[in-house]
Every structure is written in structure tokens, then in C-alpha cells.
C-alpha positions as a printed Julia matrix, in Angstrom:
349×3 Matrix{Float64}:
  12.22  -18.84   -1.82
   9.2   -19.83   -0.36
   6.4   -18.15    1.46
   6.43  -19.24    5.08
   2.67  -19.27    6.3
   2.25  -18.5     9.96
  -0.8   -18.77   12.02
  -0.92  -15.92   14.4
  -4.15  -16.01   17.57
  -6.21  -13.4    16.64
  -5.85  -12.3    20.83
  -1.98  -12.35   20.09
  -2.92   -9.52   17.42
  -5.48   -8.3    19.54
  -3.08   -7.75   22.77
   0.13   -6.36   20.31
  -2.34   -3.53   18.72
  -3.23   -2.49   22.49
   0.6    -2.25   22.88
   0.95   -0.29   20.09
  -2.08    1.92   20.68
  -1.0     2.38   24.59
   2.71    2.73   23.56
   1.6     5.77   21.45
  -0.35    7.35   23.86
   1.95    7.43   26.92
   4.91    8.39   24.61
   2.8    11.01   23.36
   3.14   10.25   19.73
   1.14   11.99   17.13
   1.74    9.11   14.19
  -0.2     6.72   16.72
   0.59    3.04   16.97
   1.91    2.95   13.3
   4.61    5.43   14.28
   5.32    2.66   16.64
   5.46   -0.09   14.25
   7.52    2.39   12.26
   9.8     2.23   15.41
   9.81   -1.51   15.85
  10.59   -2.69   11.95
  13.31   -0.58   11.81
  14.88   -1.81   14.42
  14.42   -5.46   13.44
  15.52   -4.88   10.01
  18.83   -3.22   11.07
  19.37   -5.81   14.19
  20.86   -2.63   16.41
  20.26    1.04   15.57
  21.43    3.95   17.42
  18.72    6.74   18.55
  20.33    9.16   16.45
  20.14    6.39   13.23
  16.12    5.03   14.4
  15.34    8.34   13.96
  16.68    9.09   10.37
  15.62    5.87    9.68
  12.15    6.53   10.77
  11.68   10.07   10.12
  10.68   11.33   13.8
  12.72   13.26   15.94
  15.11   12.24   18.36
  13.34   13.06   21.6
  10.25   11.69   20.25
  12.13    8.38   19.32
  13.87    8.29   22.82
  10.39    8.44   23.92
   8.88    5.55   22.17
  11.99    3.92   23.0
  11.89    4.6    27.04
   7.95    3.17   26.66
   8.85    0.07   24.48
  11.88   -1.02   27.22
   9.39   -0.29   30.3
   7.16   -3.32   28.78
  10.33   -5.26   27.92
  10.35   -5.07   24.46
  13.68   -3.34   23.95
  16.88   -3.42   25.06
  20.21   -1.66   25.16
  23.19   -3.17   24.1
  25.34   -0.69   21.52
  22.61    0.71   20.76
  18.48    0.04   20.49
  18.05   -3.56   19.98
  15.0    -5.77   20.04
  14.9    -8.03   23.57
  13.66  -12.17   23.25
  10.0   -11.28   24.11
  10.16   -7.86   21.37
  11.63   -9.98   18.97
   8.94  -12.77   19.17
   6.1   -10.37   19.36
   6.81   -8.63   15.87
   7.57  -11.59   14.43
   4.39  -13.77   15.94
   1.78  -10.76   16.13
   3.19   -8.0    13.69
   3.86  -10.9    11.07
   7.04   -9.35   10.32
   9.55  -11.67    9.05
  12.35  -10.3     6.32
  15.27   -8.04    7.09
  15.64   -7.99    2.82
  16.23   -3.8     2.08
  15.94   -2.43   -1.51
  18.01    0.79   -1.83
  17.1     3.13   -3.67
  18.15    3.17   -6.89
  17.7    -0.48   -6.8
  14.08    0.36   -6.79
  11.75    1.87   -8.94
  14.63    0.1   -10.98
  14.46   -3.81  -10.56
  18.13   -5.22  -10.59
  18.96   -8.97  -11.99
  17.62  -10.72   -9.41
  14.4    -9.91  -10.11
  14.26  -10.55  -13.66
  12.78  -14.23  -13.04
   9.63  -12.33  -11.78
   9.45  -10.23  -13.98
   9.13  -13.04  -16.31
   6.26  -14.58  -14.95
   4.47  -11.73  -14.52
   5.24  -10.49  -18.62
   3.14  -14.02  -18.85
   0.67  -13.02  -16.33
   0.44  -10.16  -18.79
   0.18  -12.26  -21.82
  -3.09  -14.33  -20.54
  -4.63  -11.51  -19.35
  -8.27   -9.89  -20.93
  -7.53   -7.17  -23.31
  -7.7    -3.8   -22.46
 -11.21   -2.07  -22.48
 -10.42    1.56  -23.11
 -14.18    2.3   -22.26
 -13.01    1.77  -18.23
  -9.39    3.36  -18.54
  -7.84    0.18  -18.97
  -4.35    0.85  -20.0
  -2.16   -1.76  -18.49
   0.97   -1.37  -16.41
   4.18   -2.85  -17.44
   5.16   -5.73  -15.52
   8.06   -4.17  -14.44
   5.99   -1.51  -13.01
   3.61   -3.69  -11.28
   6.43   -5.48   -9.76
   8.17   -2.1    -9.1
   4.62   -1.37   -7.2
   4.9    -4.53   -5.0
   8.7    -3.47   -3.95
   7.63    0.0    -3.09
   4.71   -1.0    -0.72
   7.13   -3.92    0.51
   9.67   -1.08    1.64
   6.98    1.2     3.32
   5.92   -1.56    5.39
   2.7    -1.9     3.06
   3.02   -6.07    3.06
   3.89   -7.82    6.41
   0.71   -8.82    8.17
  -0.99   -6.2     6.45
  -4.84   -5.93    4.79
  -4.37   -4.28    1.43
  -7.04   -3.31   -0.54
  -6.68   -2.61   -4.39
  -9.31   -0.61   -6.41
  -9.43   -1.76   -9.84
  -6.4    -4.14  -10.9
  -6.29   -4.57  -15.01
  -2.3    -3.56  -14.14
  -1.95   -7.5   -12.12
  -0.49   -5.34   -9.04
  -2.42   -7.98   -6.48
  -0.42  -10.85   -8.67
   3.28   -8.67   -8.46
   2.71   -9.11   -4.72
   2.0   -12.41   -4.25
   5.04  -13.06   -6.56
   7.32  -10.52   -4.03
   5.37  -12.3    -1.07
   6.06  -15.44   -2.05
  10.01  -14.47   -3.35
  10.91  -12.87    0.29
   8.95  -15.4     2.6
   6.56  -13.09    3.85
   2.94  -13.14    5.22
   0.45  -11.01    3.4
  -2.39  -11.12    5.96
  -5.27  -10.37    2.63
  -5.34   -8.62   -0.52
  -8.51   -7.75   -2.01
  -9.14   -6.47   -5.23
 -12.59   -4.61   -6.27
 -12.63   -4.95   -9.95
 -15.92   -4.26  -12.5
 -14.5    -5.97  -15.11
 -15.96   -9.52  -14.53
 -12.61  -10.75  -17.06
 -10.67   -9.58  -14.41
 -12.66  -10.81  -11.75
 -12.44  -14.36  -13.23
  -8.84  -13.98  -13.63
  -7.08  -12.69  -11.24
  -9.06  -15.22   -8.34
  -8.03  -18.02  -10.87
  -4.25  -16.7   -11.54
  -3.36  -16.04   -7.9
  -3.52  -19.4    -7.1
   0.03  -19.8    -8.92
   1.42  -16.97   -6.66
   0.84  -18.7    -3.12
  -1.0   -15.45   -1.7
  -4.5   -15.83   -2.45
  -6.26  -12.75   -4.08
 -10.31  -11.88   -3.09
 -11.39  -10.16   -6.33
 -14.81   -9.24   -6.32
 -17.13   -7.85   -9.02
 -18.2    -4.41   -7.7
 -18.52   -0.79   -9.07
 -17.08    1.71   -7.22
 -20.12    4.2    -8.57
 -21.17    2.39   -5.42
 -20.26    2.1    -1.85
 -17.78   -0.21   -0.69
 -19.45   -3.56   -0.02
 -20.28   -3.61    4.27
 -17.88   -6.12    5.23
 -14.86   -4.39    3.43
 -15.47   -0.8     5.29
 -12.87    0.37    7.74
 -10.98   -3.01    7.65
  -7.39   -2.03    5.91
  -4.41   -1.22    6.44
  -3.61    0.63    3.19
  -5.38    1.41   -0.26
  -3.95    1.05   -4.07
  -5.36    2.62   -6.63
  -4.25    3.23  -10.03
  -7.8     5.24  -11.21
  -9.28    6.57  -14.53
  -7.63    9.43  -15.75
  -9.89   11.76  -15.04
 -10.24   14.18  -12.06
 -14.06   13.25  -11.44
 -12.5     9.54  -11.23
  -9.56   10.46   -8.71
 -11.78   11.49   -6.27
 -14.35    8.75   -6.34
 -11.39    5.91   -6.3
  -9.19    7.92   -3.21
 -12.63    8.61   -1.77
 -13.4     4.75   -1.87
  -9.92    3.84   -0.72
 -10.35    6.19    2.54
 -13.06    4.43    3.23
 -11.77    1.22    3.33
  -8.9     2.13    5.6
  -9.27    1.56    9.45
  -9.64    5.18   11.25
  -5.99    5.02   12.16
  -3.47    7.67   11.79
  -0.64    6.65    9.32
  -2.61    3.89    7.36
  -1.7     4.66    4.01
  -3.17    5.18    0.58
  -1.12    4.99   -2.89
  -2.28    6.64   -5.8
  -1.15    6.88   -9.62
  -2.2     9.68  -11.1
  -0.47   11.32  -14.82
   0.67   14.84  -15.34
  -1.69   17.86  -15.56
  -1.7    21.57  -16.38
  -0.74   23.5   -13.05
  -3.99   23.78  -11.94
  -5.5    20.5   -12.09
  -2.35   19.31  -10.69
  -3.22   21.57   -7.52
  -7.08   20.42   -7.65
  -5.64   16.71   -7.81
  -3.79   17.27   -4.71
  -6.4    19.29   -2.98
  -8.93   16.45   -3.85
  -6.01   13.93   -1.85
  -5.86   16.67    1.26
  -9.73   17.33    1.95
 -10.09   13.46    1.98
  -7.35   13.83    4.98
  -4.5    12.12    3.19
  -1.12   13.87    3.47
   1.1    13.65    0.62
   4.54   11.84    2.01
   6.4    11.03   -1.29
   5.64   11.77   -5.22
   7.27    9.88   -7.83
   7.42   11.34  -11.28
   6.84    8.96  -13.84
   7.59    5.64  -11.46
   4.33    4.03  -13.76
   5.3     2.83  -17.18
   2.54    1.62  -19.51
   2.1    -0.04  -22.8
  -0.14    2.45  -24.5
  -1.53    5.24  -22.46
  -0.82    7.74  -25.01
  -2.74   10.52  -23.05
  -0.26   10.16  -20.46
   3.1     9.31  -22.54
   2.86    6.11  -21.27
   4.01    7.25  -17.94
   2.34    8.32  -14.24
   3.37    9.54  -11.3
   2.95    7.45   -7.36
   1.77    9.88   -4.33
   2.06    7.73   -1.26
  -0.11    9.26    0.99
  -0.94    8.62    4.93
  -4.14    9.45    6.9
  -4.6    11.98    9.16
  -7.42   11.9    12.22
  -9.81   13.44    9.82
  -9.61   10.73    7.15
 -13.19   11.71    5.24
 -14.66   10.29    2.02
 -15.29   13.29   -0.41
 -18.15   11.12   -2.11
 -20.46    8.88   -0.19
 -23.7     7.18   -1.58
 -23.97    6.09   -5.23
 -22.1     8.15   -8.08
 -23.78    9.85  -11.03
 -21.4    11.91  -12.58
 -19.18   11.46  -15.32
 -16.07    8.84  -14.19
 -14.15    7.56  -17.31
 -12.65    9.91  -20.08
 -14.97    8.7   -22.72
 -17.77    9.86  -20.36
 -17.22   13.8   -21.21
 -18.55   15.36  -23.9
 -16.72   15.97  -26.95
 -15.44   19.28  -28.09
 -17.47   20.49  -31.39
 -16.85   23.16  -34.06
């Protein structure tokens, strides 16, 4: 299947966020105008839903959907007709300004398993794989199966982490930005950008030449995250990926990074693989996550798979995480610590 391209007025996008935002704040809705997109896809994915189903669907309670609801039909969006059901002009606008497109639903456990279907992606991605620089173990590099970077594509697909969104991905050896122009490209969607920050120059050179067989162009640019995010590429996403070194030190300075890419928005979203721990640098993981103000939705034990990795057993675990209204970078400036594991000090006697 083919990617449909659509060219969308930036006032069309302009005039459906002030919807959104204004949608939110008369229905009094704490998740802000991504709870209402929340609303909206899950309507147009099921066709007809009612209140009681939009809100397991979505995760907010009833009255609060009923709410969004009664605000959505006042500006003619929805209508009722056995149930909550998008009207002509609601249906145009998510599909024109949201970019939203595919009613396609992987069940879980579908995914983090990929069925037959996907098995021809798979297979161009294992060659992705195959041209791709060798590992550097002095950055971390371990790389992702391409199941699992497919796997990765499917789970930001499903929490609305694709459609007309700005994704930002810190560090990519694992290909992740190629597994979603694959999935992009496979469903017919619209992937608004995807932009990798990568200090491997291999990978640099790579991935900007090898997305070109995907049809959704990837921006990888040669930075060090030791360093602030470039100007131009603060505040301007919708959601963060970030598969970092394995160390704690490198956690925060890669979910620190990724928060401060994200637009200032309650419910943009940040995705994080990080392995297993002792106990307490488990908690100190999570409170590093928290005091950035990113709340933990969803872990996944071991949904990563890698070849190698033998610190980890080949395996880590996803934390999908969204932001709160006091999203705040833990590190800002240029960072001096230690980052990669073969930056500590070994152990003598």
C-alpha cells in the first residue's frame, strides 16, 4: 500500500489546534486538546462508539467524555446517530487538519508480536540492518532487532504517535526512524516529520540516504546531545523516542533532551527503553522520568529485543510516558559528566 501525501494549509492546522485547545477548555478537560484528539480518533477509527465504549476506549470518564462530546456537537463536529459519530464537517477536519487517515487496529497480542502480514517488512528492514555501520560499543550501540524496531513503529502507530505528528528520535543505531517510514508507507499514512539527532556521522550518512527507499523522509542530523538541542528543534514535537545508553547518568540527559523538544502541551508523549535494574535504580530511573514531569502510562517488560546487549540479556523494557504542565529538563546547558558505560571507572583490587 502506498503512502498517500496530503497537503494540509498551515491556517487549516492553525484553526483545528484552536478547536482543540478551546474544546478543552470549555469542557474543562485536564488532558488538554490531546485528550480531545484522543476523543476524535477514536471515534473515527470505530465509525460509531457509544459514550460508555469512547470512554473505555479513551481512558476518561464518562461525564468527562459526555462533556467533550456536548462541546465537539455545539461546533458541529459530532453527531448522534446510535451512538457518537463523526458529522461531514468533523469527518473532513480530522482527516484534512489532524492528518488522520487509517481506521487499521493492532490488538494486542498482535503487537509487540508482529503477525504474517508483516513479515515482508520485516524483511526489508533485516536488510536495512544488514547495510547498516557496525556497532560502536564506545556510544552504547547495541542494535535493535528488526522486529523490534518495527514492533516500535506499531506501538507509536497505536498511541496515536504517527498521523500528522512531529516525532523526534534521539540517537537511532536501532533504524526505528526507517521501521516507520516502512509502517507509514504500509498503512497510507502522513507522518508530518521525523527527525533523528544522531553523533554517529555513519548513521547520519545513512539513515538520510536509506530513508529515501521508505517514502517518509528522515532529517538526521549530526549533533551531541552533551549539548543543547539545536534552536530550531526546541519545543516543536509532538512526541520523543529514545532508546539511551545504559547508564542512569545517560537516561536523564536523553529524557531531559527529549522534554525539551516536546511542545509545552499536556499529553505530548515521550517513549523510553530502558533495561532492568536492582530495586533501587529502578526507582531512581523512574524518579529521574517524574521530576522531568513525565507520567509513566504503560511499561513493557522486555518489549526490546537485541542482538548482543549482553548487559541487558538482550532485552529492555518501553515506558510510554506523557507530559504533565510542569514538563522540565533535569539538565540544561552542556554536559560534563560521565554518559556511556565505558565512561565509569573500573572496579580495582
Amino acid at each position: 500500500m502506498r503512502r498517500r501525501t496530503r497537503k494540509r494549509d498551515r491556517t487549516d492546522v492553525r484553526q483545528s489546534e484552536n478547536v482543540l485547545t478551546d474544546v478543552a477548555a470549555d469542557a474543562r478537560l485536564d488532558e488538554g486538546p490531546e485528550g480531545v484528539r484522543r476523543v476524535l480518533r477514536a471515534i473515527y477509527r470505530a465509525g460509531t462508539l457509544p459514550v460508555r465504549d469512547l470512554s473505555r476506549e479513551t481512558g476518561l470518564p464518562v461525564p468527562v467524555v459526555a462533556a467533550v462530546r456536548g462541546e465537539l456537537e455545539t461546533r458541529g463536529w459530532l453527531e448522534r446517530r446510535g451512538g457518537v459519530r463523526l458529522s461531514p464537517v468533523g469527518r473532513n477536519a480530522v482527516e484534512q487538519q489532524l492528518s488522520l487517515s487509517c481506521r487499521r487496529r493492532f490488538q494486542r497480542p498482535v503487537f509487540p508480536v508482529l503477525n504474517d502480514e508483516m513479515r515482508s517488512l520485516q524483511t526489508r528492514m533485516e536488510a536495512f540492518g544488514g547495510r547498516r555501520p557496525a556497532a560502536d560499543v564506545r556510544l552504547d550501540q547495541s542494535h535493535a532487532t528488526a522486529e523490534t524496531a518495527l514492533r516500535r513503529a506499531v506501538y507509536l502507530y497505536e498511541n496515536d504517535g504517527l498521523e500528522g505528528r512531529d516525532v523526534l528520535i534521539l540517537g537511532d543505531d536501532d533504524l526505528t526512524s526507517l521501521a516507520i517510514g516502512l509502517l507509514a508507507d504500509y498503512l497510507g499514512i502522513s507522518v508530518r516529520r521525523v527527525v533523528v539527532l544522531e553523533c554517529d556521522p555513519r548513521l547520519v550518512a545513512f539513515l538520510n540516504a536509506a530513508s529515501g527507499e521508505t517514502g517518509q523522509p528522515v532529517e538526521a542530523v549530526d549533533h551531541d546531545l552533551r549539548s543543547d538541542l539545536p534552536g530550531n528543534l526546541l519545543a516543536g514535537f509532538d512526541l520523543f523516542f529514545t532508546d539511551p545508553p545504559y547508564t542512569l547518568s545517560g537516561l536523564s540527559l536523553f529524557v531531559s533532551r527529549g522534554a525539551a523538544g516536546l511542545r509545552p502541551e499536556v499529553g505530548k508523549q515521550g517513549f523510553v527503553c530502558f533495561g532492568s535494574r536492582k530495586p533501587d535504580e529502578t526507582a531512581t530511573a523512574v524518579r529521574t522520568i517524574t521530576e522531568t514531569g513525565l507520567a509513566p502510562v504503560e511499561i513493557i517488560p522486555g518489549f526490546n529485543r537485541y542482538d548482543g546487549a549482553q548487559m541487558l540479556a538482550g532485552v529492555s523494557h518501553l515506558i510510554r510516558t506523557v507530559a504533565t504542565a510542569r514538563l522540565t529538563p533535569r539538565v540544561n546547558g552542556f554536559y560534563k559528566g560521565s554518559l556511556y558505560t565505558a565512561d565509569r571507572p573500573r572496579k580495582t583490587g
